[in-house]
C-alpha positions in Angstrom: -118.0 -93.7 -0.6 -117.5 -90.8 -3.2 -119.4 -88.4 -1.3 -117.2 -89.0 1.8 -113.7 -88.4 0.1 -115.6 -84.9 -1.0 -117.3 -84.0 2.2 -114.3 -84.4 4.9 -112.5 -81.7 2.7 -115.4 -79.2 3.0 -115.7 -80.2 6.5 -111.4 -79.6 7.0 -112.1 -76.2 5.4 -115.1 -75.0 7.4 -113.3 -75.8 10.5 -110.1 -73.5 9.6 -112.5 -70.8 8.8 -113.9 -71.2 12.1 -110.4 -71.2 13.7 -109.9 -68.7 11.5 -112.8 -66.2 12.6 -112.2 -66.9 16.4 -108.8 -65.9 16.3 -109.6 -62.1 14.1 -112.0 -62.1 17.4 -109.6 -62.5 20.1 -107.1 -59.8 18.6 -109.8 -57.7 18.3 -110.6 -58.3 21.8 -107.4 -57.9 22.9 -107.2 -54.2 20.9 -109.8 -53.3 22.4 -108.7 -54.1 25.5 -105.6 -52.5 25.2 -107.0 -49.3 24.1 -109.1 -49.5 27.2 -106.4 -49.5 29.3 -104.6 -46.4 27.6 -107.5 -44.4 28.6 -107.0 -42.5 31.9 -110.3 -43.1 32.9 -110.4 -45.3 35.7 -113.6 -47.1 35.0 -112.8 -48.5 31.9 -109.5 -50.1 34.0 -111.9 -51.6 36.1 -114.0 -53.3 33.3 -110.5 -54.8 31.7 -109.9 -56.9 34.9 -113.2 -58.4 35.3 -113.4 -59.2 31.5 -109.7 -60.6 31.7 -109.7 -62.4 35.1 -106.6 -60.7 35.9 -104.7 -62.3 33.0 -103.1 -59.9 30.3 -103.1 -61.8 27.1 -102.3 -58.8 24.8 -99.2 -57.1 24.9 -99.1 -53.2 25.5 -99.2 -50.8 22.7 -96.4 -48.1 22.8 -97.3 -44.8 21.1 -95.6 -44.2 17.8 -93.3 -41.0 17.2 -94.5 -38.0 16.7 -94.8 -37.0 13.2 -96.7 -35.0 10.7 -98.7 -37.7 9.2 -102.0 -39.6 9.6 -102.7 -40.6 13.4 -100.8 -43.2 15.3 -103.3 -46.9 15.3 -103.4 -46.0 19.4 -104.6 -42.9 19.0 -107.2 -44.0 17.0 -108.7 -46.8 19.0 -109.2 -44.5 22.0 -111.3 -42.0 19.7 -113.2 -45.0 18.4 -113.9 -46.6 21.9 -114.7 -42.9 23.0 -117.6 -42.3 20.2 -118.6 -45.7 21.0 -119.7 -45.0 24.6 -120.8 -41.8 23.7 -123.6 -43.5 21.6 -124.3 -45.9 24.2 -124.9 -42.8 26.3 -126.6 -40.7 24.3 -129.2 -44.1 23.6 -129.5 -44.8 27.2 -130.1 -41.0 27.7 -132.9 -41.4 25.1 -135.1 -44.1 26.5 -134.6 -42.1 29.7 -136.5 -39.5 28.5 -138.5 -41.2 26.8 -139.6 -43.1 30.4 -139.8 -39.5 31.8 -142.1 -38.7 29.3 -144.7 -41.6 30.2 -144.5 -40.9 33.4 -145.3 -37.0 33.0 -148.2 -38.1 30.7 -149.5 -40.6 33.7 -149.3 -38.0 35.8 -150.5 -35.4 34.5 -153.8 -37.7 33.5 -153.8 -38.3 37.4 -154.0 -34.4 37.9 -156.9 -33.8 35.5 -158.9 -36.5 36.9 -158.2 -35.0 40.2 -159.3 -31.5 39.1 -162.6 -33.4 38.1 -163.0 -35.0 41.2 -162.4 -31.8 43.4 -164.7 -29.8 41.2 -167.7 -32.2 41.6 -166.5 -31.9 45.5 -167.0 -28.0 45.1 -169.8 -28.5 43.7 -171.1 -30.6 46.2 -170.2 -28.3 48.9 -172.2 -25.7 47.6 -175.1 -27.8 47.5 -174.3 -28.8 51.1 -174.2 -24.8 52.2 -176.7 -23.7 50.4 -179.2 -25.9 51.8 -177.8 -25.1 54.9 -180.4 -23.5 57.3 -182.5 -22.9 54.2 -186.1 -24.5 52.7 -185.6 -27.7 50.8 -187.7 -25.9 48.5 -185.4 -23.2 47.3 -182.2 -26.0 47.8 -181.8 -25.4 44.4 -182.5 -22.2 43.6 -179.9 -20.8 46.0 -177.2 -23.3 44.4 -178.3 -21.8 40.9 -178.3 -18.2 42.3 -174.5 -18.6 43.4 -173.6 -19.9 40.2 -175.6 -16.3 38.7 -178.7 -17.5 36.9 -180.9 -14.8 36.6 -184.2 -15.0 38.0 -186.6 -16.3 35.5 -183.9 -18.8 34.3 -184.2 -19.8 38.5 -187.6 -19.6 38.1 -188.7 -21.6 35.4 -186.2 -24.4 36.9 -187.2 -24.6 40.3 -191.0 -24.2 39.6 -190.6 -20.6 41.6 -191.9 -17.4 41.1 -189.5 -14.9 39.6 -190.0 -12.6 43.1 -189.2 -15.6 44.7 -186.1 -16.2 42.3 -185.1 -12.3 42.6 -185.4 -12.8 46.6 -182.9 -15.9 46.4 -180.7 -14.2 44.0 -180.9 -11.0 46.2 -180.1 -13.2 49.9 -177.2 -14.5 47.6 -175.4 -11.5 47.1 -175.9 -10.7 50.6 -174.1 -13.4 51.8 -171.5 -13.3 49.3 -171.0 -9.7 50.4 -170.9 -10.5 53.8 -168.7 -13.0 54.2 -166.6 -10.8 52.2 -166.1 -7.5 54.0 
């Protein structure tokens, strides 16, 4: 019974406080909401009606006379409100380029495994024309030749001789001159 007649006190107090706490909140609110509205910016007009439901709860603030002290409260909460958004820009701005960033990376992993691909294509090709209309024998010499072996490096590989090698390596420059000119 003892702890009762101690605990509905506490319990009294917490609740003012709470009271309290949500009231600071909903003048704060209502500052804010004000200063929002003494902005010219159109947008932040918007934002006050949807937040409010149409229903003005605070009371407008009039802008003190002009004087040579500190700043008038109004002209500070605009300032405030102002610096405010301009963080939440600059942040959003931030993870912007931050997911700009990734993507460049991605794609610029996509471009070098495309420049592998397209050289093991070339590469290919070359096979393909060299062979073409050629010996299976000297296949590979002639794709060796192109990329300018010399001729006993062509030999040795193919299992040539190097008059055969200097002959390849001799048709190639032909060609290469030929379809040149």
């Amino acid at each position: 019974m003892n702890l009762r007649v101690l605990l509905v006190p506490v319990v009294l107090i917490l609740l003012a406080y709470i009271v309290w706490q949500l009231l600071l909140a909903l003048r704060e609110r209502r500052a804010a909401a004000a200063a929002r509205r003494a902005l010219p910016d159109e947008a932040g007009s918007a934002e006050d009606s949807a937040d409010d439901d149409g229903f003005d709860y605070a009371p407008a603030l009039r802008a003190a006379p002009a004087e040579d002290g500190p700043p008038a409260a109004a002209e500070k909460a605009p300032a405030a409100a102002e610096s405010f958004q301009l963080e939440l820009d600059v942040q959003q701005l931030r993870r912007d380029v931050l997911r700009l960033q990734a993507e460049e990376q991605a794609r610029r992993q996509e471009v070098i495994a495309l420049n592998e691909q397209v050289q093991a294509l070339r590469e290919q090709v070359e096979g393909l024309q060299a062979g073409h209309g050629v010996s299976p024998e000297y296949n590979e010499a002639l794709v060796l030749a192109r990329r300018d072996y010399d001729a006993a490096a062509i030999a040795d590989r193919c299992g040539i001789s190097v008059s055969e090698a200097e002959l390849v390596r001799s048709m190639t420059r032909r060609d290469d001159r030929g379809g040149e000119g």
